[in-house]
PyMOL commands that place a pseudoatom at each C-alpha (Angstrom):
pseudoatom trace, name=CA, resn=UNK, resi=1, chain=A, elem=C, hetatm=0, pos=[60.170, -42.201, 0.371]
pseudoatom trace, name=CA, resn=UNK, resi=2, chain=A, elem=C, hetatm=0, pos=[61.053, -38.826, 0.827]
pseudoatom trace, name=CA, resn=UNK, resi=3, chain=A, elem=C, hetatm=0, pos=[59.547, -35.393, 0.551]
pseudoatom trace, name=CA, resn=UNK, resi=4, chain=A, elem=C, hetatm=0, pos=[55.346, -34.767, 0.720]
pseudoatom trace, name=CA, resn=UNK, resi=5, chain=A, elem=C, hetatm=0, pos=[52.744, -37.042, -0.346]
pseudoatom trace, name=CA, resn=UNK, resi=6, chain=A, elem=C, hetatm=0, pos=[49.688, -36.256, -2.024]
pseudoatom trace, name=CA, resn=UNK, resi=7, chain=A, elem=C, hetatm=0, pos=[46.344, -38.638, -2.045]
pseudoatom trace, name=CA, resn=UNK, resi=8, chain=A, elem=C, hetatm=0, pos=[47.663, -39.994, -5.567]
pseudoatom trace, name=CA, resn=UNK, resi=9, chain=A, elem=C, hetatm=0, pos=[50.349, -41.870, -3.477]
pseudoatom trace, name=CA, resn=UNK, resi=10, chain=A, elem=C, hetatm=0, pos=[47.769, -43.504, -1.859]
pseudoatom trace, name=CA, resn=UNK, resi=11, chain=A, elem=C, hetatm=0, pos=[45.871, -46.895, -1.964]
pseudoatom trace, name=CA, resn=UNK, resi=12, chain=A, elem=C, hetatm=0, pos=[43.206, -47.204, 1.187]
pseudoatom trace, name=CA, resn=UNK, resi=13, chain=A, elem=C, hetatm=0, pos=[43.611, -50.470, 2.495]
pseudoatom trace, name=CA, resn=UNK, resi=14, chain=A, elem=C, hetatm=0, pos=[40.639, -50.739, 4.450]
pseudoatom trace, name=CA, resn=UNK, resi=15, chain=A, elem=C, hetatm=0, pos=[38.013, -48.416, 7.024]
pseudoatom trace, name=CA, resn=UNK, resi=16, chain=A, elem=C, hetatm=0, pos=[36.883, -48.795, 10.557]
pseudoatom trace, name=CA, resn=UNK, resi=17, chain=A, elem=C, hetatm=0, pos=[34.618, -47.768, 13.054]
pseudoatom trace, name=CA, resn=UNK, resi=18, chain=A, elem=C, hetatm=0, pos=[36.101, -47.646, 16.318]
pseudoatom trace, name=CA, resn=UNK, resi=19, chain=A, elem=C, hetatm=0, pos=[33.197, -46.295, 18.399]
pseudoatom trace, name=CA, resn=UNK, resi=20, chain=A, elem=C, hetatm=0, pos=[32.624, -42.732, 17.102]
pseudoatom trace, name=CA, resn=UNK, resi=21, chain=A, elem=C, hetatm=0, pos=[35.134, -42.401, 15.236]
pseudoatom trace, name=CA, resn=UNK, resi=22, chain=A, elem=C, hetatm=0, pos=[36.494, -43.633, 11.558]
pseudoatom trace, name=CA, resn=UNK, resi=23, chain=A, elem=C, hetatm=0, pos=[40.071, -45.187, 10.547]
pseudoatom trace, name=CA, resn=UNK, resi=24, chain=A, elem=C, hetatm=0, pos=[41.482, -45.255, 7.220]
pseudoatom trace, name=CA, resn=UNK, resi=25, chain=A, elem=C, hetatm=0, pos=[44.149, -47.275, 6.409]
pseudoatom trace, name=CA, resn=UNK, resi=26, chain=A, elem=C, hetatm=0, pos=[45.981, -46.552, 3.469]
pseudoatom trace, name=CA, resn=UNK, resi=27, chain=A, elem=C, hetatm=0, pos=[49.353, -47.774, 2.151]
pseudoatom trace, name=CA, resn=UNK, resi=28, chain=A, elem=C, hetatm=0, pos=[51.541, -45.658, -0.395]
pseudoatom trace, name=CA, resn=UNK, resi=29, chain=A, elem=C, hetatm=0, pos=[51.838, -47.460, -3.377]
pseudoatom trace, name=CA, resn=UNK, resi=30, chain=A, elem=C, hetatm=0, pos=[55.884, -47.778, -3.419]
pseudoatom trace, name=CA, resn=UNK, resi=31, chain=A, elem=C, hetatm=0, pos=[55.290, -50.141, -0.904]
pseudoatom trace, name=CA, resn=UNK, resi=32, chain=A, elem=C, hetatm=0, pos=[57.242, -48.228, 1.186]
pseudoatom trace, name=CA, resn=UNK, resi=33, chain=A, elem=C, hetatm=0, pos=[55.217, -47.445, 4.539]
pseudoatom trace, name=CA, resn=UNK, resi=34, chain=A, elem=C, hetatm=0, pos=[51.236, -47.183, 5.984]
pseudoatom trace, name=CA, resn=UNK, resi=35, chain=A, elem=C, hetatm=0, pos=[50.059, -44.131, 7.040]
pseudoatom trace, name=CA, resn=UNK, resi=36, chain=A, elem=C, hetatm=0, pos=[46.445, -44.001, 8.947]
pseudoatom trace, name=CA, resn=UNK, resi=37, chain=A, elem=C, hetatm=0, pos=[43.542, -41.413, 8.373]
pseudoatom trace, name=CA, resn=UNK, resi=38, chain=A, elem=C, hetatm=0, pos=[41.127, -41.202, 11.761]
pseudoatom trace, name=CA, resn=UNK, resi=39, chain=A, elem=C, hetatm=0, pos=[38.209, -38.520, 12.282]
pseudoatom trace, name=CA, resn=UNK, resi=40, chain=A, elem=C, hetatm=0, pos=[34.757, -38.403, 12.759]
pseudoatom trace, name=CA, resn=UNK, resi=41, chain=A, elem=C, hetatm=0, pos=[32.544, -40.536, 10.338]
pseudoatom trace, name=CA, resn=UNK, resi=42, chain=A, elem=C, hetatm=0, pos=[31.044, -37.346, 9.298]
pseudoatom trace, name=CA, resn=UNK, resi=43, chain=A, elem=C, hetatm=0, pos=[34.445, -36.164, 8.510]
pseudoatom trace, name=CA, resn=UNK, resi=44, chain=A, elem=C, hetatm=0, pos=[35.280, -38.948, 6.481]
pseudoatom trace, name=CA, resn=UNK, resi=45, chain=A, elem=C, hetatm=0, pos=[31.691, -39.990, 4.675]
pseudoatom trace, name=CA, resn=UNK, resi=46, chain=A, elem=C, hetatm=0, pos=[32.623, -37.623, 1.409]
pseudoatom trace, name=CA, resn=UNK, resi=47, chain=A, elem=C, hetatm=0, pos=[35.009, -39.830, 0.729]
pseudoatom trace, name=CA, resn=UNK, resi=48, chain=A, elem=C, hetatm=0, pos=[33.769, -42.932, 1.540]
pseudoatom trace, name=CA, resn=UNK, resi=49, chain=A, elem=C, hetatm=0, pos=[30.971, -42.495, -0.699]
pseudoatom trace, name=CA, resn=UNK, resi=50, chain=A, elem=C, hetatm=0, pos=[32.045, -41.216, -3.705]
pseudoatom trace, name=CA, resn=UNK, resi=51, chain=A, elem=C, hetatm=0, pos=[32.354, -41.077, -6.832]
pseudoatom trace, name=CA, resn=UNK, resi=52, chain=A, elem=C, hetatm=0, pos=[29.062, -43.247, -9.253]
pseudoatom trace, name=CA, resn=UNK, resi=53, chain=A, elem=C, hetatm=0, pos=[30.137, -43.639, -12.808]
pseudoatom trace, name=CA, resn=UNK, resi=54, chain=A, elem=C, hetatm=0, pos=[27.264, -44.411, -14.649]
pseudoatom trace, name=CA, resn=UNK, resi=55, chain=A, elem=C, hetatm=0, pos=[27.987, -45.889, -17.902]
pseudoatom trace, name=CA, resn=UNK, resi=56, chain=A, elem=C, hetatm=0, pos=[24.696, -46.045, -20.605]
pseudoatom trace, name=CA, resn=UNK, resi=57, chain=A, elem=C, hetatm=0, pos=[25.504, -48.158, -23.644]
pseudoatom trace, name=CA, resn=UNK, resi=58, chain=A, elem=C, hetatm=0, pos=[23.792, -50.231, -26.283]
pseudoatom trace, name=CA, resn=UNK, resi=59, chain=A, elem=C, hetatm=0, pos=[22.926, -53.767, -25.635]
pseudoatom trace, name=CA, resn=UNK, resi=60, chain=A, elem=C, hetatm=0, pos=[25.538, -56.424, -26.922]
pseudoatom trace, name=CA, resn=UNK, resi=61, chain=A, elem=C, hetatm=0, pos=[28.559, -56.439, -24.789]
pseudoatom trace, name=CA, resn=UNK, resi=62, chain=A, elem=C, hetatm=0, pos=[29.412, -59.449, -23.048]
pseudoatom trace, name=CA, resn=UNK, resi=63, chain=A, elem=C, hetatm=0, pos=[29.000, -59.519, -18.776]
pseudoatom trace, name=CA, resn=UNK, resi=64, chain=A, elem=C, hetatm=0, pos=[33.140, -59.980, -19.181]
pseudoatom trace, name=CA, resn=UNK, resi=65, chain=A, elem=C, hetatm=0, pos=[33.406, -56.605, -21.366]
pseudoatom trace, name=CA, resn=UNK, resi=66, chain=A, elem=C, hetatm=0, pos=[30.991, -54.920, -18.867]
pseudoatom trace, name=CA, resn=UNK, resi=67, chain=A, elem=C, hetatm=0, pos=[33.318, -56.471, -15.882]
pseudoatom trace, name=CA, resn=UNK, resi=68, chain=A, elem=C, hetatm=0, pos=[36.385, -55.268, -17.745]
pseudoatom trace, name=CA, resn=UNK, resi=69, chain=A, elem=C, hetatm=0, pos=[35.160, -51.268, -18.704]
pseudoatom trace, name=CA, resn=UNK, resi=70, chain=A, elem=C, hetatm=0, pos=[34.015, -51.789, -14.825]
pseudoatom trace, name=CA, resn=UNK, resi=71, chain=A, elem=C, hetatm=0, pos=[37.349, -52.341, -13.464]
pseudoatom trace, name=CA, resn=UNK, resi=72, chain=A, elem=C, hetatm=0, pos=[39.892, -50.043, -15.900]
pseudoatom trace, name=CA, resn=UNK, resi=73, chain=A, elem=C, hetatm=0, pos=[37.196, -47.087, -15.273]
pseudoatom trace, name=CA, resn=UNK, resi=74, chain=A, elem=C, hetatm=0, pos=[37.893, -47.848, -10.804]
pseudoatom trace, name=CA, resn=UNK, resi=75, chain=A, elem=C, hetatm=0, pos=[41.293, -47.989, -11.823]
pseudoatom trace, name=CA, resn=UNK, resi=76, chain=A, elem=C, hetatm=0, pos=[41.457, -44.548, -13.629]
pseudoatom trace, name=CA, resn=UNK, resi=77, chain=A, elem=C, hetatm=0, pos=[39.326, -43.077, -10.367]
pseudoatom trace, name=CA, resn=UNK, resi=78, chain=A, elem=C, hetatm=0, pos=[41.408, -44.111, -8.022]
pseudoatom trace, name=CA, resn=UNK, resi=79, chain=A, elem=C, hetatm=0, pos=[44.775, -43.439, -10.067]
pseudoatom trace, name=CA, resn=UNK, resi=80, chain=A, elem=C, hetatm=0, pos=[42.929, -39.651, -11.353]
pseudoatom trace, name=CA, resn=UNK, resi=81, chain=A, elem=C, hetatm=0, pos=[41.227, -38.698, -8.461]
pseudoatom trace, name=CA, resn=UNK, resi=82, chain=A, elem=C, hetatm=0, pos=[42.561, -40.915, -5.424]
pseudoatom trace, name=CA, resn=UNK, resi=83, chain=A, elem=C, hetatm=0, pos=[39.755, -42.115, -4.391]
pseudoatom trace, name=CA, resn=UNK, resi=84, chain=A, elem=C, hetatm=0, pos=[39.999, -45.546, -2.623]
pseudoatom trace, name=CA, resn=UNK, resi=85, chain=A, elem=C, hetatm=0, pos=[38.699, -48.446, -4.125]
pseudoatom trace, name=CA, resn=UNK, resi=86, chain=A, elem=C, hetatm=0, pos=[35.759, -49.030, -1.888]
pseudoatom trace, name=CA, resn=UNK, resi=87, chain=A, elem=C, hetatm=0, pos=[34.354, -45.478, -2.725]
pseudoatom trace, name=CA, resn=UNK, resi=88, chain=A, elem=C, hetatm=0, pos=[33.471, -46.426, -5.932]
pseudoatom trace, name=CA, resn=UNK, resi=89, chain=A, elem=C, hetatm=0, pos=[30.803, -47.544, -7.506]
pseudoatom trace, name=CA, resn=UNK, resi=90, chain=A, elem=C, hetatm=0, pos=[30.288, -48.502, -11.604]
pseudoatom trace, name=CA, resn=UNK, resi=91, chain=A, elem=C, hetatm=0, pos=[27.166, -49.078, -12.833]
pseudoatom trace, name=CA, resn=UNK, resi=92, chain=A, elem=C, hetatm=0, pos=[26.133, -49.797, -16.687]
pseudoatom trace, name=CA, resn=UNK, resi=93, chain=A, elem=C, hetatm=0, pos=[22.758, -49.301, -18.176]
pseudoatom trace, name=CA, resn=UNK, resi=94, chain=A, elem=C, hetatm=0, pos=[22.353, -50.889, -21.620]
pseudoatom trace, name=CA, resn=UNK, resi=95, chain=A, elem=C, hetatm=0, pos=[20.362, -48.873, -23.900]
pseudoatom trace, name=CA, resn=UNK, resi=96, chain=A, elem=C, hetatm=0, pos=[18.087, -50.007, -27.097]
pseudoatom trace, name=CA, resn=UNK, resi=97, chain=A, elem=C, hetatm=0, pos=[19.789, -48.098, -29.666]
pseudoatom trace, name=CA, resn=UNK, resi=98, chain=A, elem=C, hetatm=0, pos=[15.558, -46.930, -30.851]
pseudoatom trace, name=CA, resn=UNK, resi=99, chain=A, elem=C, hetatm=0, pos=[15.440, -45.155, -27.727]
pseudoatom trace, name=CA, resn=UNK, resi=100, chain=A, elem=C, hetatm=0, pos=[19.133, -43.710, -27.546]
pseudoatom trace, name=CA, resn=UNK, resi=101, chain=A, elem=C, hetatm=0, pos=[18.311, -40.594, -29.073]
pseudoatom trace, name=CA, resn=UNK, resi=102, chain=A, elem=C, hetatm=0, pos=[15.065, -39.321, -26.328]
pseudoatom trace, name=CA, resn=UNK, resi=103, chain=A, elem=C, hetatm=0, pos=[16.950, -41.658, -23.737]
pseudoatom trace, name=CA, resn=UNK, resi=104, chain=A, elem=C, hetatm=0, pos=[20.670, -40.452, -24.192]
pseudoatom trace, name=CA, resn=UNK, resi=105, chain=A, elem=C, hetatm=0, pos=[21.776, -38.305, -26.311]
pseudoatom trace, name=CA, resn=UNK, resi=106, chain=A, elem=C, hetatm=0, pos=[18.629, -35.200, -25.557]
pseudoatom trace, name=CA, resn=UNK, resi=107, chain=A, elem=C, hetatm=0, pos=[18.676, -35.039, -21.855]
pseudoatom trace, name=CA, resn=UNK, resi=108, chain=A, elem=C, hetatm=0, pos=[22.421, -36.108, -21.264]
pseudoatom trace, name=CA, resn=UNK, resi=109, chain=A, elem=C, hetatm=0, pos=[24.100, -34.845, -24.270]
pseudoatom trace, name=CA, resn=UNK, resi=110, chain=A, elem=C, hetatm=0, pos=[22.121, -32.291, -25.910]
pseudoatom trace, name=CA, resn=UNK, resi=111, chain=A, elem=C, hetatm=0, pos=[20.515, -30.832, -22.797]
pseudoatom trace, name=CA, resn=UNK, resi=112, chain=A, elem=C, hetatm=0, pos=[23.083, -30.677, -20.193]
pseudoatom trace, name=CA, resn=UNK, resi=113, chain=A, elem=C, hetatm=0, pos=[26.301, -29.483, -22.104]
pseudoatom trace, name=CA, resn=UNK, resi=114, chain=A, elem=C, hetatm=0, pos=[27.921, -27.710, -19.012]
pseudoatom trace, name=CA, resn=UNK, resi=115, chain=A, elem=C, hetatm=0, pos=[28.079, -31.469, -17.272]
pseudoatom trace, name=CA, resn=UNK, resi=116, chain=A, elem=C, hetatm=0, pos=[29.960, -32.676, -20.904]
pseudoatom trace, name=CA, resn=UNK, resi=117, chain=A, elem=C, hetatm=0, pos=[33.282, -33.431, -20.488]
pseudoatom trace, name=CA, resn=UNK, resi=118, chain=A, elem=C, hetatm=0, pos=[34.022, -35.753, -23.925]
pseudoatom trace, name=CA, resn=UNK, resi=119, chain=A, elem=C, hetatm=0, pos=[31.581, -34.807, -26.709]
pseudoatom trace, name=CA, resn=UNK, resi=120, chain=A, elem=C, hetatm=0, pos=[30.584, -37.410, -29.377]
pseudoatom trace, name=CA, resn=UNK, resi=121, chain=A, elem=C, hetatm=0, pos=[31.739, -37.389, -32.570]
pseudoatom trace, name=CA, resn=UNK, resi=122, chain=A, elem=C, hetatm=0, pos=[28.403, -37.888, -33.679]
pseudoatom trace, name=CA, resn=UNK, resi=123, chain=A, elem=C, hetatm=0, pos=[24.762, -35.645, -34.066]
pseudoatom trace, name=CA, resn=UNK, resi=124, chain=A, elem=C, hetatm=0, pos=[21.301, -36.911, -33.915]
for i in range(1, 124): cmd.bond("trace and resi %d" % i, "trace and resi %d" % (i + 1))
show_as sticks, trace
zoom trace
């Protein structure tokens, strides 16, 4: 592979702690090479520990839907942003669709527009 690389080339293989100080592995996703990341943990702990997706949705879905919205939204992370898989964290929070409105859609939706990437198609 020729040329530069950016993060999106990426997949992080694994991290460790040698001591005092932190190794990423990564391997570009042609499959053609390794390349190694090493710095203080400080350095490194950004991204390491980032991003949480939170996910709120009404009850219903099955644990294999959850699993499955889970997985494509690491996917999309790590293909989007490049962060490694281990960074990531999904977590879902089932809401009763009574309480969606003063639970969801005020202090997420209505309330915090600047944070709003994808608006609803729906009011309340």
């Amino acid at each position: 592979m020729s040329g530069k690389l950016s993060r999106r080339h990426f997949v992080r293989a694994g991290i460790t702690t040698l001591g005092g100080v932190v190794v990423c592995h990564y391997r570009i996703l042609s499959g053609a090479g390794e390349a190694m990341a090493v710095g203080s943990p400080s350095a490194l702990t950004k991204e390491i520990t980032m991003p949480h997706v939170i996910v709120k949705l009404w009850p219903g879905r099955s644990e294999q839907q959850k699993a499955d919205l889970a997985e494509a939204i690491v996917r999309d992370v790590v293909d989007i942003i490049g962060s490694g898989r281990d960074s990531i964290s999904v977590a879902i929070e089932e809401i009763d669709s009574a309480e969606w409105k003063e639970k969801v859609y005020k202090p997420d939706i209505l309330d915090r527009p600047g944070t709003l990437y994808k608006k609803p198609g729906y009011s309340m």
